[in-house]
C-alpha positions, 0 to 999 in steps of 0.5 A: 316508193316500194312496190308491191310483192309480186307474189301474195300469201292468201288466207284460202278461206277468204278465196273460198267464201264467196263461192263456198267452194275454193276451185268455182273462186279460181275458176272465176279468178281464172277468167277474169284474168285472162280477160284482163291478160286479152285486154293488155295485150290488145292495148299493147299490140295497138300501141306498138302497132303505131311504131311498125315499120315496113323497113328492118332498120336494126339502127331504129329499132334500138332508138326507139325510146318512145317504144321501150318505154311503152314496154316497160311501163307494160312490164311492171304493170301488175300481173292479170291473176294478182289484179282478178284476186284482188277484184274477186275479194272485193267483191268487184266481179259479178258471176252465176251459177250456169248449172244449179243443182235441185 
């Protein structure tokens, strides 16, 4: 199974569309990716949590298998900023407009 380039050429157009402005569609990509980047990293942190050991047994460290493959699934999950862009052009976020001018 081939995966997905990690870095995507995007028609600006389509970023802008929504918004009608190219920088308020980053803006919005930006937070949701950082939300998504907080989300992973509580969900990792959590996970990894369970394996703390109060002992600095360079020995376990190393044998903890359960522990890097839990690191490496992380790691190949898709960067938050691709999965926002992706959210944002399928119109699956939800924002507006704090200050509208008259």
């Amino acid at each position: 199974m081939a995966s997905k380039p990690s870095i995507v050429t995007r028609d600006l157009n389509q970023l802008t569309e929504p918004t009608d402005n190219l920088y308020e569609s980053l803006v919005i990509i930006g937070k949701r990716a950082r939300n998504l980047s907080t989300t992973m990293k509580e969900e990792l942190s959590g996970k990894l949590a369970e394996f703390a050991s109060s002992v600095d047994n360079l020995e376990e460290v190393f044998e903890n298998r359960e522990q890097i493959e839990i690191s490496k699934f992380y790691e190949r999950q898709p960067k938050p900023s691709t999965i926002a862009t992706e959210e944002f052009l399928d119109s699956k976020l939800q924002w507006r407009e704090r200050y509208k001018e008259h």
